[in-house]
C-alpha positions in Angstrom: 24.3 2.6 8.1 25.1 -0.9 9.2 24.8 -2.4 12.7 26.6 -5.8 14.0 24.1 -8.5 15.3 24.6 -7.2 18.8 23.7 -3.2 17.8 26.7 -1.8 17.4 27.2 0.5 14.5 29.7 -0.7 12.5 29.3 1.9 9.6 27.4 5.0 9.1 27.5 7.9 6.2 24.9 10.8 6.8 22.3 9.3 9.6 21.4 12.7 10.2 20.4 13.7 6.7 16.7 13.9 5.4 15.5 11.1 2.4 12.5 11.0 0.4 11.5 7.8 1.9 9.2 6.1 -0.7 7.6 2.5 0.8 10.5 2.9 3.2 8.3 5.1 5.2 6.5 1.4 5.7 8.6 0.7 8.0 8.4 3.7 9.8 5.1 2.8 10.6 5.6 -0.8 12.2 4.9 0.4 15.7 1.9 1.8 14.9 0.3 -1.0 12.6 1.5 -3.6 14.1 -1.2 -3.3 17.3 -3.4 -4.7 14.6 -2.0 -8.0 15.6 -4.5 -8.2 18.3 -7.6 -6.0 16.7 -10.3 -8.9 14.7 -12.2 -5.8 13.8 -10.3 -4.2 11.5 -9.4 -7.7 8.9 -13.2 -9.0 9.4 -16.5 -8.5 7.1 -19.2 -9.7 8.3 -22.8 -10.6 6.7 -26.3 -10.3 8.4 -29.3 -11.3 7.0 -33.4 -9.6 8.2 -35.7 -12.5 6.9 -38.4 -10.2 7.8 -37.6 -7.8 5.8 -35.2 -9.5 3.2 -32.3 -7.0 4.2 -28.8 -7.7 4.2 -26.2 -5.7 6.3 -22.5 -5.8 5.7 -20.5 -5.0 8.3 -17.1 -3.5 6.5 -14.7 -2.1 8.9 -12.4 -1.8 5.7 -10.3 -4.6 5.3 -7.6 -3.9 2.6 -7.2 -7.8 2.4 -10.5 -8.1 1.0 -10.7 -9.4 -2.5 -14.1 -9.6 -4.9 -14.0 -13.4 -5.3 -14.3 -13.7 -1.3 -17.6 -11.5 -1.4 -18.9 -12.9 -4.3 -18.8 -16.4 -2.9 -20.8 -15.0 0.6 -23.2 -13.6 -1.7 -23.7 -16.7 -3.2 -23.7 -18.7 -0.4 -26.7 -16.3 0.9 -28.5 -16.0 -2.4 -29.1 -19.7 -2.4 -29.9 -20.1 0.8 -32.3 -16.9 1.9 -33.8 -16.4 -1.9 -34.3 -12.5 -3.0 -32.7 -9.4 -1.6 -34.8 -6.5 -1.2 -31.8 -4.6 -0.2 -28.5 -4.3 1.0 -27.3 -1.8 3.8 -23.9 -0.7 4.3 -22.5 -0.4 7.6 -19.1 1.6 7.5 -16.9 3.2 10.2 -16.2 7.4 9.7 -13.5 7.2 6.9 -12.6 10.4 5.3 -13.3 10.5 1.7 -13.5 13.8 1.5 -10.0 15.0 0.7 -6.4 13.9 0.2 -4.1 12.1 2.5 -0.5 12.5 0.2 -0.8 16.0 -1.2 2.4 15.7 -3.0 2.3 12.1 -5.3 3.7 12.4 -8.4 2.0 11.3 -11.3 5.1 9.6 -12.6 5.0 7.0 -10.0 1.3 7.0 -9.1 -1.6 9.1 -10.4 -1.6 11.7 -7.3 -4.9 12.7 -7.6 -6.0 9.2 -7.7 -6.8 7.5 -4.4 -8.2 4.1 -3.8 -8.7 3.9 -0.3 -10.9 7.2 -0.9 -13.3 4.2 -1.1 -15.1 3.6 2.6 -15.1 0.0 1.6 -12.1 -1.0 -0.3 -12.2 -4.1 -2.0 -8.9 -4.5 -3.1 -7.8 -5.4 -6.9 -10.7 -3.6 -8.0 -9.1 -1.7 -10.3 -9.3 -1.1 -13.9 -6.0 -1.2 -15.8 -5.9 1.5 -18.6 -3.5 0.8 -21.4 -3.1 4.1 -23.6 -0.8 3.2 -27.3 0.5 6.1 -29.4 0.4 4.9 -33.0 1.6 7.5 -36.3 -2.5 6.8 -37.0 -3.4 7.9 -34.1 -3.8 7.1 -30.0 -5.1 4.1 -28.4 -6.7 3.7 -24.9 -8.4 0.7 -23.5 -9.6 -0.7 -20.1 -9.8 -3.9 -18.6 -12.0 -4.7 -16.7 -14.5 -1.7 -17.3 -16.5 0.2 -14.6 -13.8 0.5 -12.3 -11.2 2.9 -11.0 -8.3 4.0 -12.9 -4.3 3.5 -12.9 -2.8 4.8 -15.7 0.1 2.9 -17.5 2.8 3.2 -20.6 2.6 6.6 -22.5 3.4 9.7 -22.3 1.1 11.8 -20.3 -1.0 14.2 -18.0 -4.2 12.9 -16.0 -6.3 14.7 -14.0 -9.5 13.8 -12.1 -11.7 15.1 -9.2 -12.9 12.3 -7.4 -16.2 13.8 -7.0 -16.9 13.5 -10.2 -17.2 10.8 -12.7 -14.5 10.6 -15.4 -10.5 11.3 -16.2 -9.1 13.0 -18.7 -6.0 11.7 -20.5 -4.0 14.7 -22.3 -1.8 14.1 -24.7 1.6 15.0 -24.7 2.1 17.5 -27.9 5.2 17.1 -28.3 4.5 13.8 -29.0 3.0 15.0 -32.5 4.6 18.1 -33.0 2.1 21.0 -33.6 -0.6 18.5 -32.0 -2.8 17.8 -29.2 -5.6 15.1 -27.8 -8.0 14.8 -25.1 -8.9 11.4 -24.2 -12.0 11.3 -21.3 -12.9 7.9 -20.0 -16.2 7.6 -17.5 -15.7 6.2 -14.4 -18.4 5.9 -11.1 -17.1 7.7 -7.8 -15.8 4.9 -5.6 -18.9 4.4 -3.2 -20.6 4.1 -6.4 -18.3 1.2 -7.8 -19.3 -0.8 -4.8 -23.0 0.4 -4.8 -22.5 -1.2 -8.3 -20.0 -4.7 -7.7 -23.1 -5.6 -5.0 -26.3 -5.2 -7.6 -24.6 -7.5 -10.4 -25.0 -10.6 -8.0 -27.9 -9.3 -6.0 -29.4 -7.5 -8.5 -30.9 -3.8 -8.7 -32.3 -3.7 -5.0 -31.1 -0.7 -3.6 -27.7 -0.6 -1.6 -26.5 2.3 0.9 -23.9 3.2 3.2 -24.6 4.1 7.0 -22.1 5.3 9.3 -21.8 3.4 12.5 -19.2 3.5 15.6 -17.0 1.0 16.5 -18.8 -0.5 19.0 -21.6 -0.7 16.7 -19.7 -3.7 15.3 -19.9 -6.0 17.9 -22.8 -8.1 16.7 -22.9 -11.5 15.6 -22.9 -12.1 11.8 -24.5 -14.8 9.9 -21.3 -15.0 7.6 -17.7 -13.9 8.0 -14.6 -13.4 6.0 -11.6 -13.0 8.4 -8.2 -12.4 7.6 -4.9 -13.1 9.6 -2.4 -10.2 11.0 0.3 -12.0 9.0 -1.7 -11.7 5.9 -1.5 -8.0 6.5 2.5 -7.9 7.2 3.3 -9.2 3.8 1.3 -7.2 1.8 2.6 -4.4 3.6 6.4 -5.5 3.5 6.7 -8.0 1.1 4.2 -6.7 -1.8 4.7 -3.4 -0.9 0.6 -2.9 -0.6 0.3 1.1 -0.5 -3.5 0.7 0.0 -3.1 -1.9 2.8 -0.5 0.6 4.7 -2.8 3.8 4.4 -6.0 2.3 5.1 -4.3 0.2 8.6 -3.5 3.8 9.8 -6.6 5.5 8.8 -8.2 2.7 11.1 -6.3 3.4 14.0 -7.0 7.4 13.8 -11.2 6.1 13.8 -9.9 3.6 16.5 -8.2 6.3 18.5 -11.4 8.4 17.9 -10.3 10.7 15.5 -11.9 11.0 12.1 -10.7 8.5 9.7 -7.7 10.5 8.0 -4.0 10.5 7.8 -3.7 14.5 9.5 -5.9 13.2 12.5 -3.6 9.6 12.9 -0.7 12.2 13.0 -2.1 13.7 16.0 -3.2 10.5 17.7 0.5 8.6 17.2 3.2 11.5 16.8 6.3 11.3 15.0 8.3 10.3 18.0 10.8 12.9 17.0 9.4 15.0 15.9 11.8 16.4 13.4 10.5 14.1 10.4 7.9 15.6 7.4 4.9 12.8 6.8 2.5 13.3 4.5 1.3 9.8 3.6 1.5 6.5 5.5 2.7 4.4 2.1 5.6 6.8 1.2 4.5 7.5 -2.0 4.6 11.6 -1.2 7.7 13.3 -2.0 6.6 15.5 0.5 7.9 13.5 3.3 11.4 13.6 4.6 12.5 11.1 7.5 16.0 11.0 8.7 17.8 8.0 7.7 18.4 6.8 11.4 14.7 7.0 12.6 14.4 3.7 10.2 16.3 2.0 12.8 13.6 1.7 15.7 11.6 0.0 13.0 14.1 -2.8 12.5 15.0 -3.2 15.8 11.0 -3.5 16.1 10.9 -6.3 13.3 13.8 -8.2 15.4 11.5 -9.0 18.0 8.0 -10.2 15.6 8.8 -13.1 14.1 5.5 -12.3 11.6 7.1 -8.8 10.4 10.5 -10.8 9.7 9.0 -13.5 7.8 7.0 -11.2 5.6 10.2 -8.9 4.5 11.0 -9.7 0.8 14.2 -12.1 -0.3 16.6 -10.3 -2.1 16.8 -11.8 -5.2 14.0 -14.2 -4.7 10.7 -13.2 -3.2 8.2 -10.1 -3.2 9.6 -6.5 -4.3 12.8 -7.6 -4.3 12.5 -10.6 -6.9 14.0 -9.2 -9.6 17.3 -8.1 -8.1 20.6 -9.8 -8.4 21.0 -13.3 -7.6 24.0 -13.5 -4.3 26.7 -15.1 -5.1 27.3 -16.5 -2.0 24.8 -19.3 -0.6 25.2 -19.1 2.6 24.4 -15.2 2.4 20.4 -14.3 2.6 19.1 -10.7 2.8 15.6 -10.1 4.0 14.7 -6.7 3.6 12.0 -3.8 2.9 12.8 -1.5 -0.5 11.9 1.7 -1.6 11.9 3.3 -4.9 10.0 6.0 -7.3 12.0 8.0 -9.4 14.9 9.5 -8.3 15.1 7.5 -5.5 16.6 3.9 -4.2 16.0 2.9 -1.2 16.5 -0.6 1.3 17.0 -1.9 4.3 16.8 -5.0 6.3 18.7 -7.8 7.7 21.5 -9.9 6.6 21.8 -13.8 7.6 24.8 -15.9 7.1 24.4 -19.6 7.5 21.2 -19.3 8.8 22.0 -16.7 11.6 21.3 -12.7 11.6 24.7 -10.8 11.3 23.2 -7.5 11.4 21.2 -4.7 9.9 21.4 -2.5 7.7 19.8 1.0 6.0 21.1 2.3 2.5 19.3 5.6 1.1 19.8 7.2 -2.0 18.3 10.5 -3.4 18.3 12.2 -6.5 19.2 9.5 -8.8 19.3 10.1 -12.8 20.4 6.5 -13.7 19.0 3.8 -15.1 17.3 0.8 -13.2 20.7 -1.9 -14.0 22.6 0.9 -13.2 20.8 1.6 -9.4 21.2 -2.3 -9.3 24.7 -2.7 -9.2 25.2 -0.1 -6.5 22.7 -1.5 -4.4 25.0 -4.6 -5.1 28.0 -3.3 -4.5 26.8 -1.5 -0.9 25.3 -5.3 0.3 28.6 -7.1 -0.8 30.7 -4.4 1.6 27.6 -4.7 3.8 28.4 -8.9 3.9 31.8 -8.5 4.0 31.9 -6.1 7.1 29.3 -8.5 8.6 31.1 -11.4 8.1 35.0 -11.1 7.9 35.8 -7.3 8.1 39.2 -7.5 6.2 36.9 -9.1 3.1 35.0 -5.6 3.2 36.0 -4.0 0.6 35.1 0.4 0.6 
């Protein structure tokens, strides 16, 4: 699908049709996540200190932004100035960690049955990297760093884990050894736990616990605060691709909206505005949604009028996601644009400039794919150089 600068559809193959969108689906969301622009609450964590009782409350309404250097150099920053902490409570909006939001990821593109934003306090790169080697002597698995939750890499294999409890369990493929099979189980806390536990090796073993509060419970004035910018939160989400940022900005509006803090319940506060599409997940990574190729289209037009959400789409060829994609051969050409991909499926859209100015728009999905990575690169290619051409000189377009 490819619109001029002005809107008009130029070109157009199967806008009707259903796609497994992947991080498409990001863009899907725009209208919804972008009201965040003007909501402090949701990017803030603040720090309050009770000298008469040497208590300290965090105020986490869940920031996905939030990184373990920035709360290690509060803590700090408090220790040295207020001495010993007796304890350490918690305060948390109504998140859901209960169940599943995207009942249908695949463990070949992401473990499905490990969630991060399960946490009620995500602190984001807080997760351990688990690096399982098959060897003729035997198999290999190692963490880094230990203690924390788990994303499985390189090997073959099945996972499983119940986030209630407190290990994974790696299987083996046996047809990796013929006539064989392994179990590999590595222990790791539940994810209020892994907070409970990043606190007590700065503060110490004083006792930390969550407490539940209301939105309006958060409007108090902190002794420290870590704050982070809306445009902070548009490139993780468009240029990086952040699946954690994208879920846990819509489970904030469901709480916001007063719903509980879940993906269903955001459904029915913001509806699909058709109505026809199947949504699972806000981060894509379901292949149980479906969104006609054409409902991307509102989204764009949305980005066309936020300089922030335009800025923080990936460069094709340069920046973010798309980095790694082929150079343009034509300089004064620049495409800024949102991909999607797991396996199977190829998915962009975005803008294209020329000499500095936006020519148009465009939307290419693709479904059902068995080739190779090069192989999805040089049709992607070959779609933006028709995509150029059309915008630029139509006789240069070339079907």
């Amino acid at each position: 699908m490819i619109t001029g600068a002005d809107g008009k559809l130029l070109d157009s193959l199967n806008t009707d049709g259903f796609f497994t969108p992947a991080s498409i689906q990001k863009l899907y969301f725009l209208p919804f996540w972008s009201q965040l622009k003007r909501d402090t609450l949701f990017l803030s964590t603040g720090f309050s200190f009770d000298k008469n009782d040497s208590s300290l409350l965090i105020w986490a309404g869940g920031d996905p932004l939030l990184r373990s250097t920035e709360v290690d150099s509060v803590l700090e920053l408090l220790i040295k100035k207020v001495g010993i902490i007796k304890k350490v409570t918690i305060k948390t909006l109504d998140y859901d960690t209960t169940s599943f939001w995207g009942k249908g990821w695949m463990f070949d593109d992401e473990p499905w049955d490990f969630q991060p934003y399960l946490n009620r306090v995500p602190i984001n790169e807080n997760v351990v990297k688990v690096s399982w080697t098959k060897t003729i002597q035997g198999d290999s698995v190692s963490t880094f760093p230990a203690g924390l939750p788990v994303t499985i890499l390189n090997g073959d294999k099945k996972i499983s884990r119940n986030f209630r409890e407190n290990q994974i369990m790696i299987t083996r493929d046996p047809n990796s050894f013929p006539g064989t099979t392994q179990k590999r189980t590595i222990s790791i806390p539940n994810p209020d736990q892994l907070i409970i536990r990043f606190i007590q090796q700065k503060i110490g073993p004083a006792p930390v616990t969550f407490e539940t509060c209301q939105i309006s419970d958060f409007n108090v004035k902190t002794d420290y605060i870590i704050r982070h910018e809306f445009t902070r939160l548009a490139d993780e989400i468009l240029k990086h691709s952040n699946n954690l940022a994208s879920e846990q900005s819509l489970r904030y509006l469901a709480i916001q909206s007063e719903q509980t803090g879940n993906f269903e319940n955001f459904k029915k506060s913001f509806p699909d505005p058709e109505n026809k599409n199947r949504l699972a997940d806000g981060s894509g990574l379901s292949r149980y949604n479906l969104v006609r190729l054409k409902s991307v289209l509102p989204a764009l037009n949305l980005v066309l009028q936020e300089t922030a959400l335009m800025s923080s789409l990936a460069a094709y060829g340069e920046t973010g996601t798309l980095d790694d994609r082929i150079s343009l051969a034509n300089p004064d050409v620049r495409i800024l644009a949102k991909s999607g991909s797991m396996t199977g499926v190829q998915n962009l859209a975005g803008f294209v400039f020329i000499k500095n100015k936006i020519a148009g728009s465009f939307i290419f999905m693709r479904n059902n794919l068995v080739e190779n990575k090069s192989e999805r690169d040089l049709a992607e290619k070959e779609f933006l150089d028709y995509t150029v051409g059309l915008l630029g000189d139509p006789k240069d377009a070339k079907k």
